[in-house]
Every structure is written in C-alpha cells, then in structure tokens.
ZAKEPA-524998 format. One record per residue: x, y, z of N, C-alpha, C in turn. Coordinates in nm, 4 decimals. Layout:
N
NODE      n_px      n_py      n_pz     ca_px     ca_py     ca_pz      c_px      c_py      c_pz
NODE         X         Y         Z         X         Y         Z         X         Y         Z
...
//
This chain:
88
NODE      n_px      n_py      n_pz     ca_px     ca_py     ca_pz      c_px      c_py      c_pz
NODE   11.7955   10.0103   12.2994   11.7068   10.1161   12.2578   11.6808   10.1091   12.1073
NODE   11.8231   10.0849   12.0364   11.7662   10.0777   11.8844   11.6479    9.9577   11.8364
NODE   11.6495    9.8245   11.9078   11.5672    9.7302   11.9287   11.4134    9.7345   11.9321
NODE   11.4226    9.8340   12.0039   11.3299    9.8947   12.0635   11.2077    9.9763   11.9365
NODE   11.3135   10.0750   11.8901   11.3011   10.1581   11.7546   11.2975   10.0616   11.6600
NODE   11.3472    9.9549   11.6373   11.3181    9.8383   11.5144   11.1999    9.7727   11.5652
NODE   11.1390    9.7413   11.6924   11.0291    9.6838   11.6914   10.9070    9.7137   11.6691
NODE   10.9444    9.8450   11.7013   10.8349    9.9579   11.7066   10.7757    9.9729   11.5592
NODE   10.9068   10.0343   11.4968   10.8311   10.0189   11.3416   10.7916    9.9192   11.2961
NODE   10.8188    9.7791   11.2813   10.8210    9.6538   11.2389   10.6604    9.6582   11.2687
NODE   10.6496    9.6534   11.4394   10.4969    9.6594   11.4412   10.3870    9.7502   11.3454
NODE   10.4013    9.8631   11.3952   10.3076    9.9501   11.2712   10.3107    9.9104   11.1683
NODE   10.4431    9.9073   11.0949   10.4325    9.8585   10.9300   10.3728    9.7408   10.9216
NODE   10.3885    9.6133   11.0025   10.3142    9.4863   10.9958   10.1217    9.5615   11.0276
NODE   10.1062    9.5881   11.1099    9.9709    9.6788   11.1555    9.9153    9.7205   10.9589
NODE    9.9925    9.8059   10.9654    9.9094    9.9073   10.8527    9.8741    9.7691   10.7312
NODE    9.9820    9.7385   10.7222    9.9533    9.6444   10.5698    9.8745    9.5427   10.5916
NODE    9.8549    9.4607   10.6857    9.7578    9.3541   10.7127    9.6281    9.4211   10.7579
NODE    9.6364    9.5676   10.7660    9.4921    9.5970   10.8162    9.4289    9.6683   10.6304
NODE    9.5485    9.6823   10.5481    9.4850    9.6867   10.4045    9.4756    9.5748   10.3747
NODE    9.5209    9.4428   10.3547    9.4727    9.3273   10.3414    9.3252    9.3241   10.3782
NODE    9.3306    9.3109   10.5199    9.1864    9.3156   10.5421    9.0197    9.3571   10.4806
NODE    9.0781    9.5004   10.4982    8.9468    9.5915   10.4120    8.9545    9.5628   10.2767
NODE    9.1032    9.5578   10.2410    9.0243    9.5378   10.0920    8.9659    9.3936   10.0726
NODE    8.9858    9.2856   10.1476    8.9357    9.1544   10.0767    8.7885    9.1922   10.1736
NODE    8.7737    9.2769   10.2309    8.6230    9.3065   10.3111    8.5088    9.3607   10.1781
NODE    8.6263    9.4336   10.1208    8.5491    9.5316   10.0634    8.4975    9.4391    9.9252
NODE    8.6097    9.3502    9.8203    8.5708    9.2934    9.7701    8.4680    9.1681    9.8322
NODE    8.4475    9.1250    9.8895    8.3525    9.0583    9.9203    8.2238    9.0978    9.9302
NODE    8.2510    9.2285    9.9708    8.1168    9.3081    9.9772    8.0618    9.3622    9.8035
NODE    8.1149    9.3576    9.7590    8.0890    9.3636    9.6195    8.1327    9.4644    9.5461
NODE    8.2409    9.5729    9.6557    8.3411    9.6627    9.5551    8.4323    9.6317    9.4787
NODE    8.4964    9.7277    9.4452    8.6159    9.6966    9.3572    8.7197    9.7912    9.3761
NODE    8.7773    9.7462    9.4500    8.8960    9.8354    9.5539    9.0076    9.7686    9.5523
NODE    9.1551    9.8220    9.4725    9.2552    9.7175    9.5185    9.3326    9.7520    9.6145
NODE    9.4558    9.6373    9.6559    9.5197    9.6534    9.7659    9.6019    9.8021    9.7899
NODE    9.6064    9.8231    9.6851    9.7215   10.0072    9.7334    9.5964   10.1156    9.7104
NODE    9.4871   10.0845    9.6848    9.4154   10.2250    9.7350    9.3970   10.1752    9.8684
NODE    9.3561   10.0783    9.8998    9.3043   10.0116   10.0631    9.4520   10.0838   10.1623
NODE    9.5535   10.0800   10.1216    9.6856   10.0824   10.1640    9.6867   10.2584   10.1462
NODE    9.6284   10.3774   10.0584    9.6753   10.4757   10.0672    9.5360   10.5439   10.1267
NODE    9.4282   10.4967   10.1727    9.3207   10.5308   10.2034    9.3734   10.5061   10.4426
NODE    9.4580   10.3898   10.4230    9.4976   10.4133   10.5418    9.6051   10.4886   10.5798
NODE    9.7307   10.5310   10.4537    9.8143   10.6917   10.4943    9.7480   10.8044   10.4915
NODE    9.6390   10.8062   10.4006    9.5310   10.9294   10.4592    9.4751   10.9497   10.6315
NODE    9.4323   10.8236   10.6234    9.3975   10.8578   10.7873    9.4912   10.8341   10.9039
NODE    9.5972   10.8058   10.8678    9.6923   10.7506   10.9876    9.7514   10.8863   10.9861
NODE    9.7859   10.9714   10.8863    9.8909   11.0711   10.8644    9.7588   11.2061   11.0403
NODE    9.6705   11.2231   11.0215    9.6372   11.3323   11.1301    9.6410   11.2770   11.2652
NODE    9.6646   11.1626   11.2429    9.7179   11.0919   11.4152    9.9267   11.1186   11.4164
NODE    9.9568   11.0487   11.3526   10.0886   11.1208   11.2950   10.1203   11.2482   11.3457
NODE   10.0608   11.3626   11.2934   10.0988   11.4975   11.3421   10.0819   11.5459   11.4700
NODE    9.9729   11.4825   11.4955    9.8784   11.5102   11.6583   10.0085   11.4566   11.7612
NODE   10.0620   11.3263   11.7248   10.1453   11.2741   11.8234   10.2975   11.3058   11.8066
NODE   10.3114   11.3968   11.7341   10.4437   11.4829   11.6990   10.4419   11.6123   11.7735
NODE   10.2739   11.6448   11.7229   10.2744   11.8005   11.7585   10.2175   11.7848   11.9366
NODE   10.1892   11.6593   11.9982   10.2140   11.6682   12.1580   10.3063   11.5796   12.1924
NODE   10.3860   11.5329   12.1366   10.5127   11.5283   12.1802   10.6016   11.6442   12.2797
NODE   10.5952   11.7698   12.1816   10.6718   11.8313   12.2666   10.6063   11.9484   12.3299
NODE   10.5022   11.9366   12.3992   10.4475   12.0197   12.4903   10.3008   11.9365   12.5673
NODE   10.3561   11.9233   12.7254   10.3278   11.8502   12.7821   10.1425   11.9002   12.8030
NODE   10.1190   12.0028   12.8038    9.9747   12.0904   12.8369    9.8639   11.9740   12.8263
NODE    9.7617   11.9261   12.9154    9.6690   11.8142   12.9098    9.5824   11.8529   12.7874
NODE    9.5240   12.0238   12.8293    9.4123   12.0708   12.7456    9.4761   12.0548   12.6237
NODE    9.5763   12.1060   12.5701    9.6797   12.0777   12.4470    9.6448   11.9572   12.3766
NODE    9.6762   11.9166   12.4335    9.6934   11.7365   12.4192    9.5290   11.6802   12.3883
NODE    9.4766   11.6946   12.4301    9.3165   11.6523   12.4526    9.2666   11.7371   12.3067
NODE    9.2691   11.8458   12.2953    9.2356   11.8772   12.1549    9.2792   11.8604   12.0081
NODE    9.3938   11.8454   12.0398    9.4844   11.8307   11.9356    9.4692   11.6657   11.8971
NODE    9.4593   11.5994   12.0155    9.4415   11.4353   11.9788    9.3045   11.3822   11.9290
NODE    9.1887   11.5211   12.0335    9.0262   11.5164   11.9842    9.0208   11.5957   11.8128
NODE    9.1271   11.6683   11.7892    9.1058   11.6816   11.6469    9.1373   11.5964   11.5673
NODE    9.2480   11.5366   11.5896    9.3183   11.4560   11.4738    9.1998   11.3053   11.4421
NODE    9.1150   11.2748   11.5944    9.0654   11.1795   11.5503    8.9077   11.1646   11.4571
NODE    8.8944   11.3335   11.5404    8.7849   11.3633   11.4028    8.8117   11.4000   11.2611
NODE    8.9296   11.4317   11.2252    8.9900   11.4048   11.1185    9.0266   11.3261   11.0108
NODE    9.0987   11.2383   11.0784    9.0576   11.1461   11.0540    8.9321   11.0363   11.0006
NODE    8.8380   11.0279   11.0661    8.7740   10.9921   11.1187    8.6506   11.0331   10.9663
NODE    8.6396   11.1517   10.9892    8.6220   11.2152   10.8331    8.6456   11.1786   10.7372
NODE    8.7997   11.1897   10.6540    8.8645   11.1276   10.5884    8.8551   10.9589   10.5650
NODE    8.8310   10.9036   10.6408    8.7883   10.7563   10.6753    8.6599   10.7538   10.6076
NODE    8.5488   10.8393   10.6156    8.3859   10.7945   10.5783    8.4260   10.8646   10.4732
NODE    8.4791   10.9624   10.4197    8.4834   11.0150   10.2694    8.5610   10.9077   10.1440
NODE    8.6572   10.8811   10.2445    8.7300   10.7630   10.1398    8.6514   10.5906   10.1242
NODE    8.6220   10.6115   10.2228    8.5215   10.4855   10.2155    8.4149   10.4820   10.1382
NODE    8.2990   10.6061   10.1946    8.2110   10.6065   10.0785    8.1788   10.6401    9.9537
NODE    8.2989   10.6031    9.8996    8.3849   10.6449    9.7195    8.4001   10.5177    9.6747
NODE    8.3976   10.4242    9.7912    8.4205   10.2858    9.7045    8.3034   10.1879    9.6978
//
C-alpha cells in the first residue's frame, strides 16, 4: 500500500513538472517570455480547485454532490487557466 502512495505521488509530481516544461518552452516559442516557475505556479493555481473538489468528495458519497462540486472546480479552474494565460 505504501508503494502504492509512493507511486502515486511520483506520478503527479513527474505529471505537473514536465507539463511546465512543456508550456513554457510552448510559450517561448510562441514569442512570450514566461519562465519555468511561473509555468510551474500557474499550474498550482489550477491544479489546487481540483485538489479541494477531490478532498471535499472524498468524504461524502452524494452523485449530485460530487457532480457539482467536480463541475465547479473545473470551471474554476478552467478560469484561472485563461486569466493566467492571457497575462503572458
């Protein structure tokens, strides 16, 4: 089980940082000027309302619950994503 819990994170943390790699060498190419730890804190902005959503239905099983709370976090997100983006 702890294996389990080490793979788990290993994945995400490998996830998050190669997906700031990404955008930012996207973004410089595209002709911004964005470095790797805003690219990197522009994705704890948006990862953090998926974060809560899957904490806060964690512990209450309710579908409708669940369905809004997960339909909020991703418009939230989602938000946060085009605001931070279109700053750079």
């Amino acid at each position: 089980k702890d294996q389990a819990k080490a793979a788990v994170f290993t994945t995400v943390f490998v996830i998050v940082w190669v997906g700031s790699v990404v955008v930012t060498i996207n973004s410089l190419l595209l002709g911004g000027s964005v470095s790797f730890f805003q690219s990197l804190c522009v994705f704890g902005y948006c990862l953090f309302p998926l974060s809560v959503a899957s904490i806060s239905t964690l512990f209450w099983g309710n579908i409708i619950f669940r369905l809004v709370v997960s339909g909020g976090a991703v418009i939230w997100s989602s938000l946060a994503t085009i605001g931070f983006i279109s700053e750079l």
